[in-house]
ZADO-1210 file (C-alpha; in nm, 4 decimals, padded with zeros to 6 digits):
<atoms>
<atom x="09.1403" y="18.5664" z="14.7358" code="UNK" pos="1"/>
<atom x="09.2042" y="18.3160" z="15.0227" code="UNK" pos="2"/>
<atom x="09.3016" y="17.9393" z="14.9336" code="UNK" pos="3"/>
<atom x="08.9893" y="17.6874" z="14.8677" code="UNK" pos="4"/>
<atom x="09.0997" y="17.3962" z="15.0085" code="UNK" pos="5"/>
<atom x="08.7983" y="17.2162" z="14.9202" code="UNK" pos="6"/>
<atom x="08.8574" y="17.3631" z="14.5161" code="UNK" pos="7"/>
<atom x="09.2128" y="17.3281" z="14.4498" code="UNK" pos="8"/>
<atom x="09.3042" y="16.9931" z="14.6076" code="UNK" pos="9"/>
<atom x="09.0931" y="16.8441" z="14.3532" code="UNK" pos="10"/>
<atom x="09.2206" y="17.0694" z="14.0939" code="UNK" pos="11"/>
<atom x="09.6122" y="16.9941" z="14.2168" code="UNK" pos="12"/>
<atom x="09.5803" y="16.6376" z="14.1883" code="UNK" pos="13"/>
<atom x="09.4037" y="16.6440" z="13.8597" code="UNK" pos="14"/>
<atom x="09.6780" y="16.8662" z="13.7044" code="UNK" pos="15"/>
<atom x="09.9127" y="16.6738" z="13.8409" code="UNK" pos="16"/>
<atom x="09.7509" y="16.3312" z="13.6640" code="UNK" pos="17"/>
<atom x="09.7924" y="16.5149" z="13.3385" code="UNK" pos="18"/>
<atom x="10.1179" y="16.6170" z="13.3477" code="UNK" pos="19"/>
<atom x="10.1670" y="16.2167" z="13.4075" code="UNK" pos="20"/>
<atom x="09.9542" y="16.1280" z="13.1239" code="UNK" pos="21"/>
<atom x="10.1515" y="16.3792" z="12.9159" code="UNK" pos="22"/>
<atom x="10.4897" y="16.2299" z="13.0184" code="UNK" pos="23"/>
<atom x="10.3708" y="15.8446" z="12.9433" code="UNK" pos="24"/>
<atom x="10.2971" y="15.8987" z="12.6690" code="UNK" pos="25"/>
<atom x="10.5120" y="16.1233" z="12.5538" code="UNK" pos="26"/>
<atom x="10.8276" y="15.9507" z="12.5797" code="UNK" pos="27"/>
<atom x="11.0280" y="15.7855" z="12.3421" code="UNK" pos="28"/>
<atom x="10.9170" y="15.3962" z="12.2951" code="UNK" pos="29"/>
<atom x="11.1486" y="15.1051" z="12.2275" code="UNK" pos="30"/>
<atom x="11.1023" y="14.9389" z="11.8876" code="UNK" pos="31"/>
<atom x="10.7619" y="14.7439" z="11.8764" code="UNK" pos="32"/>
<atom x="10.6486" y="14.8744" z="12.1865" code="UNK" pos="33"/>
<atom x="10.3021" y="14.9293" z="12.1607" code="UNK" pos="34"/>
<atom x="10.2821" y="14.7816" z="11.7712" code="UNK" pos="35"/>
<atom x="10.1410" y="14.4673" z="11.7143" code="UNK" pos="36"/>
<atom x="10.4486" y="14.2222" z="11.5944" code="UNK" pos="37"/>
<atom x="10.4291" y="14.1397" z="11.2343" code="UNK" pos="38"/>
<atom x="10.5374" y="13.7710" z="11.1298" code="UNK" pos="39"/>
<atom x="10.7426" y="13.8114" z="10.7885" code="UNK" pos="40"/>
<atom x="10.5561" y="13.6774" z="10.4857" code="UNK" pos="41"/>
<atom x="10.4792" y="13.3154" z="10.4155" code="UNK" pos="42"/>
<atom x="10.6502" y="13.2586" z="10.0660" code="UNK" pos="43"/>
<atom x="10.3999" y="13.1495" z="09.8139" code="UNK" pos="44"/>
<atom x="10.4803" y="12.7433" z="09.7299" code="UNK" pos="45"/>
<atom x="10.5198" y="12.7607" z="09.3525" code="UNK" pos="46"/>
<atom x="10.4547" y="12.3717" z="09.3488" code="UNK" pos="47"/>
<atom x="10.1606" y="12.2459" z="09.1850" code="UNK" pos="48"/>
<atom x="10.0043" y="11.9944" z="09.4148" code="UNK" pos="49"/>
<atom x="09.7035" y="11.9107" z="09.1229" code="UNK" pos="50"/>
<atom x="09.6945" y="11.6113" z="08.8686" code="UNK" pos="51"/>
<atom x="10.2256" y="11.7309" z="08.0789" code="UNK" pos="52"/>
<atom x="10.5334" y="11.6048" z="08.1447" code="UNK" pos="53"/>
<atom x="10.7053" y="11.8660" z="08.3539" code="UNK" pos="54"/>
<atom x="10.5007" y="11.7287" z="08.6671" code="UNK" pos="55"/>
<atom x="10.4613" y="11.4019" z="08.8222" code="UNK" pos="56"/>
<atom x="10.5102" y="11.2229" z="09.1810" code="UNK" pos="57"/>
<atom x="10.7645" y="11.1114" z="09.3385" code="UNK" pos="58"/>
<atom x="10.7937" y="10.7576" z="09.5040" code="UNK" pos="59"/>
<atom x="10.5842" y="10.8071" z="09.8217" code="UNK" pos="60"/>
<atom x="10.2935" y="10.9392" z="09.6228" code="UNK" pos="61"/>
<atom x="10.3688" y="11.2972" z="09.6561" code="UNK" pos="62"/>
<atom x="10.3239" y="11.5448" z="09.3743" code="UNK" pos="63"/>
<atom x="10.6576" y="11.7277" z="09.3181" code="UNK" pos="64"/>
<atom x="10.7196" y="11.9789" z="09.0074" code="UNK" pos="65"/>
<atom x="10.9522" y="11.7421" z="08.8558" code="UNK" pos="66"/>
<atom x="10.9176" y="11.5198" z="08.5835" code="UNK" pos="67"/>
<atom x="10.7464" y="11.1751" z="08.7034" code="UNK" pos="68"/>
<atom x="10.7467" y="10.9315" z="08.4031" code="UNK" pos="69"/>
<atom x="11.0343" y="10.8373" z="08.1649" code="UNK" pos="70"/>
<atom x="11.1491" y="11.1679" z="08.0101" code="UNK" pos="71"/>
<atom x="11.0946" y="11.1958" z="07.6063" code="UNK" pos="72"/>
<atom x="11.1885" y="11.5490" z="07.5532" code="UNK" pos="73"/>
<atom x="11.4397" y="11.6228" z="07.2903" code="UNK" pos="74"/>
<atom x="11.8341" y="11.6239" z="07.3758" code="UNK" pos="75"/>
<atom x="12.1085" y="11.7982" z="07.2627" code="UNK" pos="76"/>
<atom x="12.0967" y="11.5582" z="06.9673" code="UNK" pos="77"/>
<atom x="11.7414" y="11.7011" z="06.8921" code="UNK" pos="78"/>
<atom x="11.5510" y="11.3179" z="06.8970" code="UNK" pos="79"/>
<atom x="11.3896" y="11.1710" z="07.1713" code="UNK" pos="80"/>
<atom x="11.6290" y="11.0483" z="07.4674" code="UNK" pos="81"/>
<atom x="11.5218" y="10.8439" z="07.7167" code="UNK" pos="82"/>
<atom x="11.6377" y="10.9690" z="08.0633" code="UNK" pos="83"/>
<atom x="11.6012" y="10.7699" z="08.3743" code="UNK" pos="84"/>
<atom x="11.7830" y="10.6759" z="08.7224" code="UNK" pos="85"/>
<atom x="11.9357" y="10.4086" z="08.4583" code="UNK" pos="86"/>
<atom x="11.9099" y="10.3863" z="08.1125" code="UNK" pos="87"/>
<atom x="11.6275" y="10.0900" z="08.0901" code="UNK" pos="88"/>
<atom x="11.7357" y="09.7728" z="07.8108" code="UNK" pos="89"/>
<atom x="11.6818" y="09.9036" z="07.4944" code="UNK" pos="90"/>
<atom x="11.4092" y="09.6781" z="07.2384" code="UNK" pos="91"/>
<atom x="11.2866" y="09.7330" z="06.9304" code="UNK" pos="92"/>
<atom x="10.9058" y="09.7326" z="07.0499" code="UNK" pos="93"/>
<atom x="10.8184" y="10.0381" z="07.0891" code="UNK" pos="94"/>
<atom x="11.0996" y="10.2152" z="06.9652" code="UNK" pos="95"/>
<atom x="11.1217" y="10.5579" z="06.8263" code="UNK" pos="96"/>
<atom x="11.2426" y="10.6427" z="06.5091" code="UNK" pos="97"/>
<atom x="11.5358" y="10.9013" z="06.5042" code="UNK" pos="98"/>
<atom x="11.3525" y="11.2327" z="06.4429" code="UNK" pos="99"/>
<atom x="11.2670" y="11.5450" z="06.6106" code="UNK" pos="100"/>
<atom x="10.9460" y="11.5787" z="06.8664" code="UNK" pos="101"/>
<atom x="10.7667" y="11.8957" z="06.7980" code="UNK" pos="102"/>
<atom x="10.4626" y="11.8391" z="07.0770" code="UNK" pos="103"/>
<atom x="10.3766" y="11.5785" z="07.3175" code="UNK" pos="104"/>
<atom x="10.0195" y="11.5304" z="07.4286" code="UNK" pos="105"/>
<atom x="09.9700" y="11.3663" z="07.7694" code="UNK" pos="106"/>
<atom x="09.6208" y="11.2382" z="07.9731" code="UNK" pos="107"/>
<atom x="09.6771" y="11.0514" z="08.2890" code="UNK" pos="108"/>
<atom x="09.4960" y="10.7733" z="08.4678" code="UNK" pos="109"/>
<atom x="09.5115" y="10.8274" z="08.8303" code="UNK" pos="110"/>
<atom x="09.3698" y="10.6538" z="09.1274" code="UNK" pos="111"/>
<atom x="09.0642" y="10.7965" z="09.3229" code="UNK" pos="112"/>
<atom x="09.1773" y="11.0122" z="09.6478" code="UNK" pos="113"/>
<atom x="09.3559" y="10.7547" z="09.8828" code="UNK" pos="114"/>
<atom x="09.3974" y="10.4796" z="09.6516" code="UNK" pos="115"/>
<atom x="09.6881" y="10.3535" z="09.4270" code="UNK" pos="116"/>
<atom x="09.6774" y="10.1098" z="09.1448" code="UNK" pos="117"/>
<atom x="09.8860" y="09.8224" z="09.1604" code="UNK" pos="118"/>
<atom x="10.1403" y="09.6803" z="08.8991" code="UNK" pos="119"/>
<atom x="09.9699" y="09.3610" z="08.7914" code="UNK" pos="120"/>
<atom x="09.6295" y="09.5674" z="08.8134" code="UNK" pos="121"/>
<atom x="09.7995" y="09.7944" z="08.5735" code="UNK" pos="122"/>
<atom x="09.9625" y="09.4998" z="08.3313" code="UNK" pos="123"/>
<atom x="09.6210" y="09.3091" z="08.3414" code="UNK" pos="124"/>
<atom x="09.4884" y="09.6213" z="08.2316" code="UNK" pos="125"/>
<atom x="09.6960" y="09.7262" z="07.9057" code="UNK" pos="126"/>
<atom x="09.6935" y="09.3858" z="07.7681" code="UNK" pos="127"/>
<atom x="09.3191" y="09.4232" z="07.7778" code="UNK" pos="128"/>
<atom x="09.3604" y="09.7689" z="07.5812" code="UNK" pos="129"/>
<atom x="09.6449" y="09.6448" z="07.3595" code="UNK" pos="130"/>
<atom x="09.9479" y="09.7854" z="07.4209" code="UNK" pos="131"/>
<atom x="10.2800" y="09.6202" z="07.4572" code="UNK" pos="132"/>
<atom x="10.5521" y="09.5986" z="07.7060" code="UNK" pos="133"/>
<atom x="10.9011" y="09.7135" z="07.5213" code="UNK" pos="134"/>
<atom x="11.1105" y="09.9876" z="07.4792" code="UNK" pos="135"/>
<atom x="11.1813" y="10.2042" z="07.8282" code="UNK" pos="136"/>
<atom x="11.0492" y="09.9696" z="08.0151" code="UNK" pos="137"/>
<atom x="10.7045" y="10.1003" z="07.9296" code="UNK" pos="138"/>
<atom x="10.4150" y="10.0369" z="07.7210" code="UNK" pos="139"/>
<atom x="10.3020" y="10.1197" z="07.3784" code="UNK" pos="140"/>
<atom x="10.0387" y="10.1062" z="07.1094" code="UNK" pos="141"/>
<atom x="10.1526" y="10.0273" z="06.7457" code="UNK" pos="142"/>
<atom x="09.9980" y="09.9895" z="06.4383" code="UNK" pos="143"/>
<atom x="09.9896" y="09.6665" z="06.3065" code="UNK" pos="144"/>
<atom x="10.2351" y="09.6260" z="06.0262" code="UNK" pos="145"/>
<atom x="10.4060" y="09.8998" z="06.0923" code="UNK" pos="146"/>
<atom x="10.6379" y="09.8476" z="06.3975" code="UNK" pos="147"/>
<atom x="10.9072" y="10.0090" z="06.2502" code="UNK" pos="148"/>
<atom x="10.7484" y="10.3373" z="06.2331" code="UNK" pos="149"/>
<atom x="10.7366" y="10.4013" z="06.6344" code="UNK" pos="150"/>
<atom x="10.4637" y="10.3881" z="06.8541" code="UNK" pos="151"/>
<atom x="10.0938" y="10.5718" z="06.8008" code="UNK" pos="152"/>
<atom x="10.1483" y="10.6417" z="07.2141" code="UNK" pos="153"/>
<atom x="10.3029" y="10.5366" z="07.5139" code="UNK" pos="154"/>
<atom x="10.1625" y="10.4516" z="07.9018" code="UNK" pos="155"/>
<atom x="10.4579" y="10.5142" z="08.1314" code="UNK" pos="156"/>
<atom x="10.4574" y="10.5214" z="08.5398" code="UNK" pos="157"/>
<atom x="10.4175" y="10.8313" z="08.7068" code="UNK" pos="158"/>
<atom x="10.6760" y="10.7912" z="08.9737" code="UNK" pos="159"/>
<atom x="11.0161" y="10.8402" z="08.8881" code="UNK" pos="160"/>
<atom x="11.1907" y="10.6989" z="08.7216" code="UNK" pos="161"/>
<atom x="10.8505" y="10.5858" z="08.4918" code="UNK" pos="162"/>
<atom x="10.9334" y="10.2379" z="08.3807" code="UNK" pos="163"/>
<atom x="10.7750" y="09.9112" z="08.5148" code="UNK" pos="164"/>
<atom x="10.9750" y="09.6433" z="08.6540" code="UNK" pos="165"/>
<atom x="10.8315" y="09.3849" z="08.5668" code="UNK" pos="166"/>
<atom x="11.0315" y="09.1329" z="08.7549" code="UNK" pos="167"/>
<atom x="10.8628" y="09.2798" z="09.0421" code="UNK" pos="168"/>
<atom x="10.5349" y="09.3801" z="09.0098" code="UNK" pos="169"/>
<atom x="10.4079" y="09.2638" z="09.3144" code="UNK" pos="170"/>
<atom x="10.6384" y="09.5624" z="09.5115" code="UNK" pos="171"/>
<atom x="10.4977" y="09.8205" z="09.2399" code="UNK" pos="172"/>
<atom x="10.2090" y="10.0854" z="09.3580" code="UNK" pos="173"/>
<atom x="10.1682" y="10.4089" z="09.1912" code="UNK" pos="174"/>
<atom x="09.8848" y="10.6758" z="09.2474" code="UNK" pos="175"/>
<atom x="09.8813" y="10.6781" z="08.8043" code="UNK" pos="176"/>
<atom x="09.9630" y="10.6258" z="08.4888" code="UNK" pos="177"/>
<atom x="10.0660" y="10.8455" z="08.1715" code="UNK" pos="178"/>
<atom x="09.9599" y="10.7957" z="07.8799" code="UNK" pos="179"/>
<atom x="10.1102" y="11.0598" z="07.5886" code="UNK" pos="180"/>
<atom x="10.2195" y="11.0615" z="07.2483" code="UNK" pos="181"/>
<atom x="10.4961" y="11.2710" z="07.0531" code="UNK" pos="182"/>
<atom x="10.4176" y="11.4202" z="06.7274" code="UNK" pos="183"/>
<atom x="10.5214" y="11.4004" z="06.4872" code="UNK" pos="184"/>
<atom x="10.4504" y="11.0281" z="06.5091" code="UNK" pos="185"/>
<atom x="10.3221" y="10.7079" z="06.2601" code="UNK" pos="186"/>
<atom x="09.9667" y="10.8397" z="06.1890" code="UNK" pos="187"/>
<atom x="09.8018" y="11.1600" z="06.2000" code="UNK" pos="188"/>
<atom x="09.7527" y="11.3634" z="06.5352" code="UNK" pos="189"/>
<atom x="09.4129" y="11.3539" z="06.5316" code="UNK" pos="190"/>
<atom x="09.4121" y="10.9655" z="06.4212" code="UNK" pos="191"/>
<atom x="09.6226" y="10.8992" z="06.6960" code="UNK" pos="192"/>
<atom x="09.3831" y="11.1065" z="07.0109" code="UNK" pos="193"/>
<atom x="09.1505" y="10.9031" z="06.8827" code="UNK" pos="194"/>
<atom x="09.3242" y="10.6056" z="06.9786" code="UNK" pos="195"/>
<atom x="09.4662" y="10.7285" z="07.2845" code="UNK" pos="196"/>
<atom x="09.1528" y="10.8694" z="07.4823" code="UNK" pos="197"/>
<atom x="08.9805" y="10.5678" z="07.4292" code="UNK" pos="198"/>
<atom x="09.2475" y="10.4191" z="07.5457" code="UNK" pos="199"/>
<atom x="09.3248" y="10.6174" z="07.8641" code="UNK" pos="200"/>
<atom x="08.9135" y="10.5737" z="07.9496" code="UNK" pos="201"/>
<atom x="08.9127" y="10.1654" z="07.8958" code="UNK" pos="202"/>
<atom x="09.1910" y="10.1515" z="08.1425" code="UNK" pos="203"/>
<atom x="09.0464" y="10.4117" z="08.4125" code="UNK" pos="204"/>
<atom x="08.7517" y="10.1874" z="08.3669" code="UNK" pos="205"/>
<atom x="08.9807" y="09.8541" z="08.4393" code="UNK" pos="206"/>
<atom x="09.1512" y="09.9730" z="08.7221" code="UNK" pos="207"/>
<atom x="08.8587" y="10.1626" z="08.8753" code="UNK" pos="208"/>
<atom x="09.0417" y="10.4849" z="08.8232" code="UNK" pos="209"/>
<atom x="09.0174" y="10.8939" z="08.6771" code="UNK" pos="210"/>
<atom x="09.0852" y="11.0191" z="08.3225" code="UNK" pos="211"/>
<atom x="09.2644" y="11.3758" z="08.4056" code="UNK" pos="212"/>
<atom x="09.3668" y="11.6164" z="08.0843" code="UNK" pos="213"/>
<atom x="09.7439" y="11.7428" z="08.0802" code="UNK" pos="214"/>
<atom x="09.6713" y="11.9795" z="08.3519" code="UNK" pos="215"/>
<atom x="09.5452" y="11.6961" z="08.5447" code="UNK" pos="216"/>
<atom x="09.1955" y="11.8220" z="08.5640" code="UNK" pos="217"/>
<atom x="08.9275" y="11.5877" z="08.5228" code="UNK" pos="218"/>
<atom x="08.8826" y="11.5355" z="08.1350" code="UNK" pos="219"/>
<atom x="08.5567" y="11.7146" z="08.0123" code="UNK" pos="220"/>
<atom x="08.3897" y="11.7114" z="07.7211" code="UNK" pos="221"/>
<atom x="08.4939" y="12.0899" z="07.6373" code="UNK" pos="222"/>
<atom x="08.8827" y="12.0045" z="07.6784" code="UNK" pos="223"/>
<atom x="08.8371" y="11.6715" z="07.4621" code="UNK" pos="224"/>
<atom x="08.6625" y="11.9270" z="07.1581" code="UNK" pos="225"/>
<atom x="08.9757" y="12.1574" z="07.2622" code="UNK" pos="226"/>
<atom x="09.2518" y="11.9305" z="07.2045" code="UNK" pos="227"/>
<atom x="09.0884" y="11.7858" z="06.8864" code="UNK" pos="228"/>
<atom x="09.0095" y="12.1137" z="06.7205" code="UNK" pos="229"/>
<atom x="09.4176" y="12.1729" z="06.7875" code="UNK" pos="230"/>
<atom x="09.5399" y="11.8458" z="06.6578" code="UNK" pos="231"/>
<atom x="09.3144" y="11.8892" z="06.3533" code="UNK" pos="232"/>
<atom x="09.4960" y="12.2515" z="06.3122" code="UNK" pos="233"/>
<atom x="09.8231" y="12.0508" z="06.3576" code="UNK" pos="234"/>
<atom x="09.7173" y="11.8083" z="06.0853" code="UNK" pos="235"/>
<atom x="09.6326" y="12.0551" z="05.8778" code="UNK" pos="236"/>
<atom x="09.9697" y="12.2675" z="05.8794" code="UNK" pos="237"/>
<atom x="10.2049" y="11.9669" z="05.8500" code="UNK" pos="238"/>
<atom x="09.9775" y="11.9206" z="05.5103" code="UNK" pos="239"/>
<atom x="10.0345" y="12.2260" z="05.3762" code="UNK" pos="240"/>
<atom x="10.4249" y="12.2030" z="05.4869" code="UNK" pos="241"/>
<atom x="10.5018" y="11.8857" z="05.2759" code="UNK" pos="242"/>
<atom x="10.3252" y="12.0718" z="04.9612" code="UNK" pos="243"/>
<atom x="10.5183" y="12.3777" z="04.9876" code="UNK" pos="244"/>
<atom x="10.7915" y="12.3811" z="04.7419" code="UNK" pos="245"/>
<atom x="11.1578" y="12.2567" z="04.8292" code="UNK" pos="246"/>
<atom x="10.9836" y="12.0227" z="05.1225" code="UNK" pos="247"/>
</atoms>
């Protein structure tokens, strides 16, 4: 059989296009040749950025996972300690009995997106709901009479270090206010909610401001039934511990 030029030209250079093919892609490829590049995973922040102690801002108005008013948890000593950037003047309005603080319940008052409240705003405000300036360097609510027995609640700042200066209220801007209460405490749990969320809403109404639940979550009607049906549950077992015998 005599060579076809017109045939096996085509055919030659055809073979020899997939031998090239073959060798292309054949070869051994350096690393991420050919792979899309993959970026490394974002860590997931673990900061809460949404308005309990635990959580507050720090003194540009940032949320940070650090405590932002004065700190009331118990110390080594097992009472309630005040801890600060400096130990505020100690006075007897206010001030806590020595005893241990099973639970702490917290709402906050916090400025509408973009705004802050101001310190006489804020002073204005809880003489008009009745608290006092004292101990801390904060506010409180007591019962009449009975001073000596602590305060029903407290309204502390939310930026660190959570007291008010009062000598300088003018410099003092804050994006909220706590309000919170430690229980055991002069009255009954439930008694003293009742005092405080009144409380908390007369003052978001003063200062044109938000009532937010412990979570910082706008306080609903369902979470208000929620933390009453649990302080009435609270009530109710501290009852039956002072009647049990050897109490």
């Amino acid at each position: 059989m005599g060579w076809n030029a017109a045939v096996g030209v085509p055919l030659l250079l055809a073979g020899l296009v997939v031998l090239a093919l073959i060798y292309w892609f054949g070869r051994p490829q350096r690393p991420g040749q050919g792979e899309r590049r993959q970026q490394p995973p974002r860590e997931r922040d673990a900061t809460r950025i949404e308005p309990t102690l635990g959580e507050g801002f720090d003194e540009q108005g940032n949320a940070t996972p650090e405590q932002g008013e004065l700190d009331v948890s118990l110390g080594e000593t097992g009472v309630a300690e005040p801890v600060g950037r400096s130990a505020p003047p100690r006075s007897s309005v206010g001030a806590r009995p020595q005893q241990s603080i099973e639970r702490i319940v917290t709402l906050y008052v916090a400025a509408r997106a973009g705004d802050q409240l101001n310190g006489a705003d804020i002073v204005v405000a809880a003489e008009k709901a009745g608290l006092q300036f004292g101990d801390m360097g904060i506010f409180h609510r007591l019962v009449l009479g009975k001073k000596a027995d602590g305060p029903v609640f407290s309204m502390a700042n939310m930026v660190k270090p959570g007291t008010f200066d009062m000598a300088r209220l003018d410099a003092v801007a804050t994006p909220g206010i706590s309000l919170f209460m430690t229980l055991p405490g002069p009255l009954p749990a439930l008694d003293a909610w009742e005092m405080m969320l009144p409380t908390a809403q007369r003052l978001a109404e003063l200062l044109g401001a938000q009532v937010l639940d412990e979570d910082r979550n706008a306080l609903g009607r369902q979470r208000i039934a929620h933390v009453r049906d649990e302080l009435r549950a609270w009530d109710r077992e501290q009852e039956r511990m002072q009647i049990r015998p050897g109490r």
